[in-house]
Backbone as CSV, one residue per row, in Angstrom:
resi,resn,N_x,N_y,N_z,CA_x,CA_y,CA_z,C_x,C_y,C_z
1,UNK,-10.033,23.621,-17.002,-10.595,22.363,-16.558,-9.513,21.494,-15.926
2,UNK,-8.591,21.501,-16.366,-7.039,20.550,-16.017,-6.708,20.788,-14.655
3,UNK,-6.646,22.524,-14.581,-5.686,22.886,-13.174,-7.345,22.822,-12.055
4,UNK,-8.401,22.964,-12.401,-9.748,22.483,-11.660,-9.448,21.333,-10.742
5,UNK,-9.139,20.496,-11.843,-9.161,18.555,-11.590,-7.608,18.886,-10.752
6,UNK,-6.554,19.046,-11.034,-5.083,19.151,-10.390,-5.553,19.584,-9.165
7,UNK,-6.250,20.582,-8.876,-6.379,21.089,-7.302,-7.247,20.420,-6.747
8,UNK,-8.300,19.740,-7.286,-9.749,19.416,-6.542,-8.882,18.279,-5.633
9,UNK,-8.128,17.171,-7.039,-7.383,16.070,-6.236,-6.292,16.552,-5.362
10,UNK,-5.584,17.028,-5.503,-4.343,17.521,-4.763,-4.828,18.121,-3.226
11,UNK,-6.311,18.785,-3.139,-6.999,19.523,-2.320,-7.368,18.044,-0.889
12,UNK,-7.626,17.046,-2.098,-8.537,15.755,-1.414,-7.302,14.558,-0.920
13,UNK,-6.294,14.906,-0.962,-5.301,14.367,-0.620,-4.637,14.893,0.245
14,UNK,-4.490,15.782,0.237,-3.840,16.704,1.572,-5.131,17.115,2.953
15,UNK,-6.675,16.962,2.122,-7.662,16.668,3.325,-7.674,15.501,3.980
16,UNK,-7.119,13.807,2.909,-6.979,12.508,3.463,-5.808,12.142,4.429
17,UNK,-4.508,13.327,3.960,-3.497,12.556,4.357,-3.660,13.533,6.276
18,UNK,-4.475,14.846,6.458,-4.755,15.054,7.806,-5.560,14.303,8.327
19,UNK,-6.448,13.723,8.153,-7.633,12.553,8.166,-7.238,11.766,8.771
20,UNK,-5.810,10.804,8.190,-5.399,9.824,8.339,-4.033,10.142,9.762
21,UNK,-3.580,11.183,9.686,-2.784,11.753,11.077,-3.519,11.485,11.764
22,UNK,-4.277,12.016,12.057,-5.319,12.626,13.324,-5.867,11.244,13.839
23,UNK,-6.138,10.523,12.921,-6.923,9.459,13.381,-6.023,8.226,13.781
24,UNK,-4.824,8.453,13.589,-3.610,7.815,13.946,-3.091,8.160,15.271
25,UNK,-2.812,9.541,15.170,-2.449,9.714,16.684,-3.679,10.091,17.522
26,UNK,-4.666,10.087,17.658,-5.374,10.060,18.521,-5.395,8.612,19.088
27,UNK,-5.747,7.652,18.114,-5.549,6.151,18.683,-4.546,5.831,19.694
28,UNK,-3.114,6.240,18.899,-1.841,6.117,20.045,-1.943,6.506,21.335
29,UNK,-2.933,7.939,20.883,-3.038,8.320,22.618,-3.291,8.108,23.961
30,UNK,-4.446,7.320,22.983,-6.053,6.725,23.566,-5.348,5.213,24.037
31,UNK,-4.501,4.198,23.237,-4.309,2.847,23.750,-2.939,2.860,23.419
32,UNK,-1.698,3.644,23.636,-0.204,2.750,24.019,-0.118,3.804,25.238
33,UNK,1.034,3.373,25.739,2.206,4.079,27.083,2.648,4.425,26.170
34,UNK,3.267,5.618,27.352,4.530,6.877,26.325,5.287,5.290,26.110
35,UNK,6.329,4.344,26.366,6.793,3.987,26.614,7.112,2.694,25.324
36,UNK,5.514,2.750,24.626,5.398,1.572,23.421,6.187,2.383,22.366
37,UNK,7.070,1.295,21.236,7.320,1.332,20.408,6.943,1.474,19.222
38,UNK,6.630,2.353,18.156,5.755,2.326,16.865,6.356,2.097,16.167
39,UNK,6.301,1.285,14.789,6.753,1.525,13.309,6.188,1.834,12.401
40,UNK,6.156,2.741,11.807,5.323,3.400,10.508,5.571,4.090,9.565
41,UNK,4.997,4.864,8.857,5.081,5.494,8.112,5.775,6.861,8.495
42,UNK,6.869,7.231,7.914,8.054,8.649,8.348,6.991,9.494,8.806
43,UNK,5.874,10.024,7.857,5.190,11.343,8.544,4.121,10.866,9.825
44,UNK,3.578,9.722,10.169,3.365,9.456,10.966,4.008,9.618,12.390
45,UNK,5.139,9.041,12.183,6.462,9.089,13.295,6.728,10.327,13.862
46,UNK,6.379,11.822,12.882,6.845,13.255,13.989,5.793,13.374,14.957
47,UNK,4.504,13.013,14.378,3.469,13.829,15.734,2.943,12.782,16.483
48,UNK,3.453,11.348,16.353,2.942,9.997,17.467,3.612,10.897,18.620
49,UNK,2.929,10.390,20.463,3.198,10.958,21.597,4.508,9.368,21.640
50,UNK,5.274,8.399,21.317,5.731,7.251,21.577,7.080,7.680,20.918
51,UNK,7.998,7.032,20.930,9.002,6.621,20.192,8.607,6.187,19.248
52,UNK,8.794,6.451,17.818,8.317,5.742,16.681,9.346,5.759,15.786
53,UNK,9.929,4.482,14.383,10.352,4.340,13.979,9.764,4.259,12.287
54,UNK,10.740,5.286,11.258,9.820,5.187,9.947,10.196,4.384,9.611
55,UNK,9.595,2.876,8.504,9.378,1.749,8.216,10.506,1.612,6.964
56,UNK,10.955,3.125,6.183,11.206,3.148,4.972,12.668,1.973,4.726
57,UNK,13.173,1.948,5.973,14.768,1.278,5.878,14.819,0.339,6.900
58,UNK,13.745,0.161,7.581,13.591,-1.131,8.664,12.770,-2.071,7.583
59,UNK,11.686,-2.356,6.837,11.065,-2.910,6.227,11.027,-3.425,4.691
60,UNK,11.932,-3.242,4.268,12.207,-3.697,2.814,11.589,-5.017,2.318
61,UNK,11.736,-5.741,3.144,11.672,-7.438,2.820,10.641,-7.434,4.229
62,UNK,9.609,-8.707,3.924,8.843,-9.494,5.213,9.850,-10.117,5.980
63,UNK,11.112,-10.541,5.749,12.831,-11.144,6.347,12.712,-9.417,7.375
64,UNK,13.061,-8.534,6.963,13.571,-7.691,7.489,12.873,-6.680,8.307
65,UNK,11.584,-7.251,7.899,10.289,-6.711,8.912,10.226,-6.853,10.150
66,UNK,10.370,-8.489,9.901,10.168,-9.467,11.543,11.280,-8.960,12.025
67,UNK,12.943,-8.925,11.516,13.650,-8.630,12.161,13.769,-7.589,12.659
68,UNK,13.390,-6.331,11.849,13.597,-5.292,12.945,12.448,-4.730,13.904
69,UNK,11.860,-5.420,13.970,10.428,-5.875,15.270,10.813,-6.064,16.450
70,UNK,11.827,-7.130,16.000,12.584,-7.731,17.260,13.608,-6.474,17.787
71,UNK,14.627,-6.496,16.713,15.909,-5.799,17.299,15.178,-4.938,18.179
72,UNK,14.537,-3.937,17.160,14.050,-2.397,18.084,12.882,-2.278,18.790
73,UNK,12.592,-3.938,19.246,11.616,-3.967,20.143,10.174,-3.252,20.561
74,UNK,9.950,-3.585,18.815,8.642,-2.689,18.533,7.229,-3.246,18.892
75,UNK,6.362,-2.380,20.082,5.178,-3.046,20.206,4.097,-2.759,19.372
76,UNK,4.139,-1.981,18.389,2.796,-1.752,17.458,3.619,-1.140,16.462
77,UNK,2.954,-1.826,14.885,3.114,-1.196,13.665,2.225,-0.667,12.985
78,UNK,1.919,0.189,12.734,0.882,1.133,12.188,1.220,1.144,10.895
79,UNK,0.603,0.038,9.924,0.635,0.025,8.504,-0.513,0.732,7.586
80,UNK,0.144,1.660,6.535,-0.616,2.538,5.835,-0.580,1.556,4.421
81,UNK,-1.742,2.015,3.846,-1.921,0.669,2.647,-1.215,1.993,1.013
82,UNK,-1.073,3.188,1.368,-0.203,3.937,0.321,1.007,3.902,0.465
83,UNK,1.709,3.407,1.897,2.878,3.960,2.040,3.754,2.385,2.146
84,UNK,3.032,1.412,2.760,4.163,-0.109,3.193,3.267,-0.783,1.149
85,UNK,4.478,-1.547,1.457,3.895,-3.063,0.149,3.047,-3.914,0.736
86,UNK,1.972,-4.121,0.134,0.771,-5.166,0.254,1.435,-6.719,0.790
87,UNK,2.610,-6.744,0.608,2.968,-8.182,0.966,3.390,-8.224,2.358
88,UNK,4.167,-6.924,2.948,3.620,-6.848,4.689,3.344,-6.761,4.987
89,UNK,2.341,-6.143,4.831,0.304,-6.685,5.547,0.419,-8.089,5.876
90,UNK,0.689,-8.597,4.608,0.421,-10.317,4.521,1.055,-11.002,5.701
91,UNK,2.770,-10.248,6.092,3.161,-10.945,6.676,3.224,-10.001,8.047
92,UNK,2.330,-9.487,8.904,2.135,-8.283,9.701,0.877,-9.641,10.434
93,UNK,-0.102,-9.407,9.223,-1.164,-10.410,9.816,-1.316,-11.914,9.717
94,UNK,-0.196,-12.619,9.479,0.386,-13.653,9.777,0.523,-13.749,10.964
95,UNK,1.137,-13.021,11.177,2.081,-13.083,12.903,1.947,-11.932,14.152
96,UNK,0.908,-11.123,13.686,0.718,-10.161,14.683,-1.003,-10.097,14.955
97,UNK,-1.519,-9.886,15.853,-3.073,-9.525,16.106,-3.191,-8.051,15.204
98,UNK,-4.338,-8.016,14.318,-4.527,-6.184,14.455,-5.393,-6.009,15.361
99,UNK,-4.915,-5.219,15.850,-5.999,-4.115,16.909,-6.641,-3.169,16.746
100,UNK,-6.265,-2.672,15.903,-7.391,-1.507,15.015,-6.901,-1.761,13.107
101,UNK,-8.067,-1.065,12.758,-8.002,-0.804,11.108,-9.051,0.339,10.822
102,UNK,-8.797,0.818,9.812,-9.154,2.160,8.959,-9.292,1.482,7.535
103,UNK,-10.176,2.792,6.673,-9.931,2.047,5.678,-8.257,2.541,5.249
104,UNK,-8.011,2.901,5.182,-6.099,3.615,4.861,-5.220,2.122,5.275
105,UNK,-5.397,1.487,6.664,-4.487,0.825,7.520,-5.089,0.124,8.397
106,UNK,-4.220,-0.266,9.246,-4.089,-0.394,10.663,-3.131,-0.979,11.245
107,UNK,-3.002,-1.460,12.232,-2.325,-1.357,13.386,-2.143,-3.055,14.412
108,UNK,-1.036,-3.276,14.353,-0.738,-4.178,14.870,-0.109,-4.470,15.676
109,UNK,-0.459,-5.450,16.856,0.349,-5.462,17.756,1.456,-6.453,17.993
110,UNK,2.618,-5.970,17.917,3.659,-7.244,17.893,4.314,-7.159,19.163
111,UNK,4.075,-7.160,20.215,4.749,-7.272,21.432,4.163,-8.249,22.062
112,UNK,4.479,-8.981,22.548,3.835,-9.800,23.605,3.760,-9.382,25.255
113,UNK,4.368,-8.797,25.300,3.987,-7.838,26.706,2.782,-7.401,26.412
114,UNK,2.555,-8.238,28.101,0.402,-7.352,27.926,0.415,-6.206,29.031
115,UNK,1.407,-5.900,29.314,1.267,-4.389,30.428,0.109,-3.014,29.592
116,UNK,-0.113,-3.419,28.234,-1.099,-2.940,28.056,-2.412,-3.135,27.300
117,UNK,-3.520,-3.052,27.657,-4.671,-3.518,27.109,-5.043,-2.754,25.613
118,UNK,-5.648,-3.866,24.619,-5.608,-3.713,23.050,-6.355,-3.054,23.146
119,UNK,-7.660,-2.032,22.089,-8.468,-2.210,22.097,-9.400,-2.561,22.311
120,UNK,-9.586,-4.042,21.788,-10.656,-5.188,21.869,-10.936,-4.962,23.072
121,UNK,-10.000,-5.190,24.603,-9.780,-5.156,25.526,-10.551,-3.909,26.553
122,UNK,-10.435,-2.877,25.879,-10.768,-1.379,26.060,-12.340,-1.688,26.640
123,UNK,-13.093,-1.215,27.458,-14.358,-0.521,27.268,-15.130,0.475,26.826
């Protein structure tokens, strides 16, 4: 019954965490330029088509969030609600539009360059 329950979940987590790829980088595909900046989650970051940056050592602090937004001139952060702290959400949607959400995340845009259209924007 134990190793049942160990695989059923372990089975439903490794079906969520492709779920949550797929539906990540297809978005990227669909609305940035090769050219936009991402920050996210490390396993996110190998199969985005963009430059992407994992969040694990840019994001510690909401201080160190904003800042490395700026430095590395990031136009979208793709926040996962298992992987960032609930308190940079807080400060993500303070100061950034989201442009998309999942239930897992979503996605924000912190660039102010409009060379490309959000979502919302999209038809």
């Amino acid at each position: 019954f134990l190793v049942f329950n160990l695989g059923y979940v372990g089975m439903g987590a490794i079906a969520n965490r492709g779920t949550k790829l797929r539906s990540v980088v297809t978005w990227a595909r669909e609305h940035t330029a090769p050219t936009d900046r991402i920050m996210a989650a490390g396993y996110f970051c190998t199969d985005l088509p963009n430059r992407a940056y994992a969040h694990y050592y840019l994001a510690r602090t909401p201080e160190q969030l904003l800042e490395s937004i700026e430095e590395y001139e990031i136009d979208y952060v793709i926040y996962d609600n298992a992987e960032w702290d609930a308190e940079l959400r807080t400060t993500l949607s303070s100061h950034f539009p989201e442009v998309r959400s999942w239930p897992f995340g979503a996605v924000y845009r912190t660039s102010s360059d409009s060379r490309h259209p959000t979502e919302a924007d999209t038809p």
